[in-house]
Structures are given as C-alpha cells and as structure tokens.
N, CA, C and O atoms as a DFTB+ gen file, in Angstrom:
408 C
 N C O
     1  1      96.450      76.663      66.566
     2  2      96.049      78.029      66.850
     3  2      94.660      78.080      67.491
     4  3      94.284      79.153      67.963
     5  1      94.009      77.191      67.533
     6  2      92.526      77.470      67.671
     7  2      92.673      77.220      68.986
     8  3      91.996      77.990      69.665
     9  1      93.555      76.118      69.859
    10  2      93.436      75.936      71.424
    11  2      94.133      77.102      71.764
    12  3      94.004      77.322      72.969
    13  1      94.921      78.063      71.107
    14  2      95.469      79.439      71.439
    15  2      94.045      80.174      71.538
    16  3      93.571      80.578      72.600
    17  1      93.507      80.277      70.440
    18  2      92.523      81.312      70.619
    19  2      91.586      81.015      71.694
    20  3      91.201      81.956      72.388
    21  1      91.096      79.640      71.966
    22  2      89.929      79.032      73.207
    23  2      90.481      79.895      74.276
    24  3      89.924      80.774      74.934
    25  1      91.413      79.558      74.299
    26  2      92.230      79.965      75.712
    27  2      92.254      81.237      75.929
    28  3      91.860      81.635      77.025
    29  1      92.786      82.311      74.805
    30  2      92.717      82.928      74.892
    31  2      90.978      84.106      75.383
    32  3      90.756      85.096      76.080
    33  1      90.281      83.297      74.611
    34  2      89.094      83.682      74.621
    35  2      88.036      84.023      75.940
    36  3      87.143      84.821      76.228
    37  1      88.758      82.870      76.527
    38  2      88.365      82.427      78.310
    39  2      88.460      83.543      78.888
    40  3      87.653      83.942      79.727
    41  1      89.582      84.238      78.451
    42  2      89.556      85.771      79.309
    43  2      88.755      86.503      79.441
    44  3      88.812      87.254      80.414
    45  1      87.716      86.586      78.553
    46  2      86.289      87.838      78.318
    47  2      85.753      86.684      78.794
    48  3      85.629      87.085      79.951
    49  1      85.185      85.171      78.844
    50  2      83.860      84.412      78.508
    51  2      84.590      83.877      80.209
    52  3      83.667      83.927      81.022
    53  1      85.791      83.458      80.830
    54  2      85.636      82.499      81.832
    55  2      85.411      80.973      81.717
    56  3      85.213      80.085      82.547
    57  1      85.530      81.012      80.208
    58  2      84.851      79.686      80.067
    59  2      85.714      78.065      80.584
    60  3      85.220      76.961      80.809
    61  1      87.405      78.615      80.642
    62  2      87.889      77.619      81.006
    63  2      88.098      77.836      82.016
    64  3      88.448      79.001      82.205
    65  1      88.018      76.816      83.406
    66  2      88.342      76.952      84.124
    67  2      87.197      77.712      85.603
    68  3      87.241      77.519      86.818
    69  1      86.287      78.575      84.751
    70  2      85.921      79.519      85.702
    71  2      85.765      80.848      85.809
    72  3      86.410      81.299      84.863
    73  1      85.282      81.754      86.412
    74  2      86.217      83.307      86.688
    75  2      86.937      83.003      88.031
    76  3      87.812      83.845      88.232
    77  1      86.864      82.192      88.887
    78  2      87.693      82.107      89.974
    79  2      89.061      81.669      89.038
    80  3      90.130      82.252      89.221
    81  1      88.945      80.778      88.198
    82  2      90.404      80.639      87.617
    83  2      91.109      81.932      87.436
    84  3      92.011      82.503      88.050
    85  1      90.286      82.244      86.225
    86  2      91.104      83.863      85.698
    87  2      91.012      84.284      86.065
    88  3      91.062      85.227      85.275
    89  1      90.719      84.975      87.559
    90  2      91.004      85.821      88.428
    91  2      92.295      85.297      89.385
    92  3      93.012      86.040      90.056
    93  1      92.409      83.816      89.276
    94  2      93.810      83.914      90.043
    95  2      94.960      84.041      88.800
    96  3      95.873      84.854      88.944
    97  1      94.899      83.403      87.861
    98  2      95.618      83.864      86.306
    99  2      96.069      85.054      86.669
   100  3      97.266      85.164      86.934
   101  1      95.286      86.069      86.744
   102  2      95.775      87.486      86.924
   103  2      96.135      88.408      87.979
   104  3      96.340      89.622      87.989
   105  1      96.160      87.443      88.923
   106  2      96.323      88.249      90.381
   107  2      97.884      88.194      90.317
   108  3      98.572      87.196      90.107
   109  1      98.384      89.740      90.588
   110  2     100.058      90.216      90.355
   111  2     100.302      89.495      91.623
   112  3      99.471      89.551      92.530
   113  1     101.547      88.728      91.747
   114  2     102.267      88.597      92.933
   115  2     102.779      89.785      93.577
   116  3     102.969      90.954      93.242
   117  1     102.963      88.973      94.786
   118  2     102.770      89.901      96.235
   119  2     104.373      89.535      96.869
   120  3     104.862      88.450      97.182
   121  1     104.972      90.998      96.909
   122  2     106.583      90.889      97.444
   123  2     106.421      90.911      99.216
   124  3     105.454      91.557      99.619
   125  1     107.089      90.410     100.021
   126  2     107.342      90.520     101.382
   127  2     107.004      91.779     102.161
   128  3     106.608      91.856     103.325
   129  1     107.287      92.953     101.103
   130  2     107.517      93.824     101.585
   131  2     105.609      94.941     101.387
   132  3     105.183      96.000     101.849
   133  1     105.135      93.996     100.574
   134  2     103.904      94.009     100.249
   135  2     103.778      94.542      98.882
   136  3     102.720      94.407      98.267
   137  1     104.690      95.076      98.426
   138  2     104.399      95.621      96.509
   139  2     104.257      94.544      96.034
   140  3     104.800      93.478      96.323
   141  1     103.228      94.887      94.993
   142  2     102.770      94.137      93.634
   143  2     104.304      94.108      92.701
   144  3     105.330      94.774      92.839
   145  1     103.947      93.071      91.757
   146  2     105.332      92.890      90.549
   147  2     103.914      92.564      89.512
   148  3     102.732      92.342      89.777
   149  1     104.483      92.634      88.568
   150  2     103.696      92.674      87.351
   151  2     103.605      91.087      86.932
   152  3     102.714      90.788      86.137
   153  1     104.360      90.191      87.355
   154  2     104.143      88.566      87.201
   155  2     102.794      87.988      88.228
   156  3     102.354      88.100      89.372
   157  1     102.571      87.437      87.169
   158  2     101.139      87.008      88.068
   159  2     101.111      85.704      87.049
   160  3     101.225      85.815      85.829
   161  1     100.948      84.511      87.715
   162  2     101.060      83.132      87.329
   163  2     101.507      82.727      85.879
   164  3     100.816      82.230      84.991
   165  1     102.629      83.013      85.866
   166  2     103.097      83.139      83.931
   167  2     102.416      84.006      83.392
   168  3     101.902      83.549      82.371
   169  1     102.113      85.209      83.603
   170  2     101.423      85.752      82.852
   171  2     102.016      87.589      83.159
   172  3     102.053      87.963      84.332
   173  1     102.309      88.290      82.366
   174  2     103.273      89.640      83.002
   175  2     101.880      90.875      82.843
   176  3     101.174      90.767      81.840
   177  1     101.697      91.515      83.424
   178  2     101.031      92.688      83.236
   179  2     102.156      94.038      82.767
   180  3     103.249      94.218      83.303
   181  1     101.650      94.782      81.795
   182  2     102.279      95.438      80.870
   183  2     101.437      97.244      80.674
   184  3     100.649      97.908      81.348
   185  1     102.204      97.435      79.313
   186  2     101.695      98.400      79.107
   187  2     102.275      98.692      77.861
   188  3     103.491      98.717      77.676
   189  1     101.065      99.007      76.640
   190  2     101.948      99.405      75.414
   191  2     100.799     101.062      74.943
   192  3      99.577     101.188      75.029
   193  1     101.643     101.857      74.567
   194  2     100.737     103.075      74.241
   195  2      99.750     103.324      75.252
   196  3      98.565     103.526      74.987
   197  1     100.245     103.312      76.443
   198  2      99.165     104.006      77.243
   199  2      97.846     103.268      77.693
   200  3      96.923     103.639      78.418
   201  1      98.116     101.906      76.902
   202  2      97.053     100.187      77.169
   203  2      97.705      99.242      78.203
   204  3      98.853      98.798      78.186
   205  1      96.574      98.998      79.246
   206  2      97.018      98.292      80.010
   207  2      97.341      96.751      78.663
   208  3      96.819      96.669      77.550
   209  1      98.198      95.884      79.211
   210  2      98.266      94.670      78.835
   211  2      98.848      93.341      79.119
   212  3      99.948      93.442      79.661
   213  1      98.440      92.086      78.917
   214  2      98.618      91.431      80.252
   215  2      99.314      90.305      78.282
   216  3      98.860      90.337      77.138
   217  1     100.907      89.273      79.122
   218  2     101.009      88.942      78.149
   219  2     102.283      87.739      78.830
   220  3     102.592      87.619      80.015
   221  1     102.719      87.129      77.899
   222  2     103.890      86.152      78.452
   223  2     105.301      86.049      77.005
   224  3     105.396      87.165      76.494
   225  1     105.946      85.375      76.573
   226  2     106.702      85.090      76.331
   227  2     107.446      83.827      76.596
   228  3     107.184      83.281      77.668
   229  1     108.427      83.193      75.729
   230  2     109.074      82.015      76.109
   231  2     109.701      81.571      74.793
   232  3     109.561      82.083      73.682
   233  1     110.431      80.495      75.158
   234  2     111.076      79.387      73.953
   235  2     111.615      78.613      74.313
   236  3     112.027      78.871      75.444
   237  1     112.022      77.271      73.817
   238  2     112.337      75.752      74.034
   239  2     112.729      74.794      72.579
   240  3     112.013      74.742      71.580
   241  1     113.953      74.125      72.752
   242  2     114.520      73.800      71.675
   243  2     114.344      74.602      70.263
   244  3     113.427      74.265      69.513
   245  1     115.144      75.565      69.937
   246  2     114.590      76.281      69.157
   247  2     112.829      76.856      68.266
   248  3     112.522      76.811      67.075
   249  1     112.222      77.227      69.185
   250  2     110.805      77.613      68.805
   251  2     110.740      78.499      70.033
   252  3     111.117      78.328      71.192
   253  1     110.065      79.626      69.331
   254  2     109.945      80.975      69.961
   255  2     108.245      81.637      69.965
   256  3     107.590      81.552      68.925
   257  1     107.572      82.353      71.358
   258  2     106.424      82.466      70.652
   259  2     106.258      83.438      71.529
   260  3     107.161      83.436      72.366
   261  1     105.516      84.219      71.669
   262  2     104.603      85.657      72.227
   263  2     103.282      85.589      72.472
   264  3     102.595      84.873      71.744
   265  1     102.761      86.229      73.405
   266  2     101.507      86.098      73.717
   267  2     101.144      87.549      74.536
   268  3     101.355      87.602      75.748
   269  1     100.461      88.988      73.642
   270  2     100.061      89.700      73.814
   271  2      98.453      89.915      73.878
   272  3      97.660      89.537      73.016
   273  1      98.173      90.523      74.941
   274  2      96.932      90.564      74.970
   275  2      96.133      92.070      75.437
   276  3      96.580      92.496      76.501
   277  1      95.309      92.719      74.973
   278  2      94.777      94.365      75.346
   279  2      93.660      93.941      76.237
   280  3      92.747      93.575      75.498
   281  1      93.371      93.843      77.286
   282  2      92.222      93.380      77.867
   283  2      91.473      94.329      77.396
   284  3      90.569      93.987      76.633
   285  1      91.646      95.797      77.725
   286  2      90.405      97.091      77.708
   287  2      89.579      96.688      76.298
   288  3      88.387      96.801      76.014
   289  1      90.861      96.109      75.451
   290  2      90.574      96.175      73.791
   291  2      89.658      94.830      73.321
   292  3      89.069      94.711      72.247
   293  1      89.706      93.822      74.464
   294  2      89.671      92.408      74.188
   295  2      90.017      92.213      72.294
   296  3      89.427      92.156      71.215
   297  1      91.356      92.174      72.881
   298  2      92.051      92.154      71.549
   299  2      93.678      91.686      72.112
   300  3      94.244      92.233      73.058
   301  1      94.405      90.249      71.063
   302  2      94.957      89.665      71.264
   303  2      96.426      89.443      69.950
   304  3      96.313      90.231      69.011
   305  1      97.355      88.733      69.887
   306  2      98.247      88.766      69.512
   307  2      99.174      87.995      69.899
   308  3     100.080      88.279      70.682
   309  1      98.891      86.528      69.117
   310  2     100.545      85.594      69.259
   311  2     101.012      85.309      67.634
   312  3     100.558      85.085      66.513
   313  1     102.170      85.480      68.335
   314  2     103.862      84.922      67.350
   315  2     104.455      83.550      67.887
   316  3     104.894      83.094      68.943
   317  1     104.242      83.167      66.661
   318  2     105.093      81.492      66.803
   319  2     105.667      81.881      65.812
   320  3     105.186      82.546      64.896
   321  1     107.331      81.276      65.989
   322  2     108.208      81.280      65.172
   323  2     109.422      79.911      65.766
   324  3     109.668      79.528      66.909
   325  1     109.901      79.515      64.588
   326  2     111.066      78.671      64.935
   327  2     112.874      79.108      64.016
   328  3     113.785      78.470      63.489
   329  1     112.534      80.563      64.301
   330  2     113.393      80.898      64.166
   331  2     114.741      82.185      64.898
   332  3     114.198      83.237      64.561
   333  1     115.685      82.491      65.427
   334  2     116.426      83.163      66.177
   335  2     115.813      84.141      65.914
   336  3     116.290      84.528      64.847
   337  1     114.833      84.980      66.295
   338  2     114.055      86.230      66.034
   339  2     113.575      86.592      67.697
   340  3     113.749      85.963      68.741
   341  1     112.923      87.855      67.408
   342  2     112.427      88.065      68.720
   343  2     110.892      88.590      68.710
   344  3     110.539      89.760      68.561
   345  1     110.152      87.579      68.881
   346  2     108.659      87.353      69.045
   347  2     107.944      88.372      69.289
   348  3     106.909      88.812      68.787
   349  1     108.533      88.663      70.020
   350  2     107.715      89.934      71.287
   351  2     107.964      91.499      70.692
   352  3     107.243      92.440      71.025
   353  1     109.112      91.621      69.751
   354  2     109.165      92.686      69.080
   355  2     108.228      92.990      67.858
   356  3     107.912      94.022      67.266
   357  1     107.829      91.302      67.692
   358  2     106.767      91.528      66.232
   359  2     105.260      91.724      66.913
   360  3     104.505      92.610      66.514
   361  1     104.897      90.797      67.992
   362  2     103.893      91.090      68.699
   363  2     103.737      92.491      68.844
   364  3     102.680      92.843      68.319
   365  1     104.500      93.627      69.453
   366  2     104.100      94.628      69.893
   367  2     104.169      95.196      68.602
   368  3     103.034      95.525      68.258
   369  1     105.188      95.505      67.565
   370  2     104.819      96.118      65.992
   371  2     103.512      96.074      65.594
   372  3     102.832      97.091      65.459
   373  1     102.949      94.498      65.316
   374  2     102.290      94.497      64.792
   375  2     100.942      95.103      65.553
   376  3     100.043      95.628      64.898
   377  1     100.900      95.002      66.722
   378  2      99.351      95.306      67.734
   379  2     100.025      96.959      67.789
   380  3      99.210      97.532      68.513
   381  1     100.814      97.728      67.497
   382  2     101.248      99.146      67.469
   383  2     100.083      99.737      66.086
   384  3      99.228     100.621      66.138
   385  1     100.526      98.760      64.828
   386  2     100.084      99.018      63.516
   387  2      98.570      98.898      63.571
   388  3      97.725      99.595      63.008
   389  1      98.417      97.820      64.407
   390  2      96.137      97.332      63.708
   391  2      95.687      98.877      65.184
   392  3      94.903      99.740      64.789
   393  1      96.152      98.997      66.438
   394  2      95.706      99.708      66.780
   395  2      95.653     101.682      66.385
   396  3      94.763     102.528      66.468
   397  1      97.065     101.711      65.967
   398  2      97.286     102.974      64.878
   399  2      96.200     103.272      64.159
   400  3      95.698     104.360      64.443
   401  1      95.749     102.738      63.435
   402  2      95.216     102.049      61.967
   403  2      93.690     102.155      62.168
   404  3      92.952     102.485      61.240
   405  1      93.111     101.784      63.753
   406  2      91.656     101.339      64.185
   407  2      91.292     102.610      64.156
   408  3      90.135     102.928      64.433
C-alpha cells in the first residue's frame, strides 16, 4: 500500500517522474475528429457528486482493485480485493460516505 500511496501522492507533489510526467498521465486522448475521451494514459477522468475525478480500474488472475482519486479534494481511494466483487462500486460508496460525512 505505501508504493500505492507514493504514487499516488506524486499527483499534488510531482515527485515521481516530474510535472511533465503527470501532466502527460493526465492529458485526455485526442479522437480524429478532434474530441477529447475521458482515457488519458490508463487513467479515466470522471465525475462523482458533481467532483471532478480522475481514476482506473482492472483485474488479473482473480484479484480485483480500484483506484479513485478527487483531485479538487486531493483525496484518494483504492480497493484491493481477491474476490468476484466489484471494486469500483466500493470505491465510489465508500468516497460517497467520508465526503457526505466531511
């Protein structure tokens, strides 16, 4: 968890990589036709309650995990699980509840 959180952390500090990194991290891809899509280098730009939020998802041989993030909030949220569940539904519950709550 802690190379989750470094990483995560880089986002406010730049520290890995750069801000030229995390600025390409987050740059939305660009369609032919010239619209933005919300994928931007594994990474999806979102929206929960009216919060921008930038986040991913995935799984591999059974293990499942989430990766929510509030930039405005610099405030974050992963689920690891190794079980048939759905990650991303507990991610957003739970960041629904601490922000409710704040």
């Amino acid at each position: 968890m802690r190379d989750l959180a470094l990483w995560d952390h880089s986002f406010d500090t730049g520290a890995l990589g750069g801000p030229s990194f995390r600025a390409t991290m987050l740059t939305r891809g660009v369609l032919n036709s010239g619209d933005s899509i919300p994928y931007a280098l594994a990474l999806i730009h979102g929206q929960q309650g009216g919060l921008p939020t930038i986040g991913h998802s995935g799984s591999s041989l059974g293990f499942r995990a989430d990766y929510l993030r509030f930039p405005t909030q610099h405030l974050s949220f992963f689920v690891l699980c190794n079980t048939p569940t759905n990650p991303s539904r507990f991610a957003a519950q739970v960041a629904q509840l601490y922000l409710v709550t704040k």
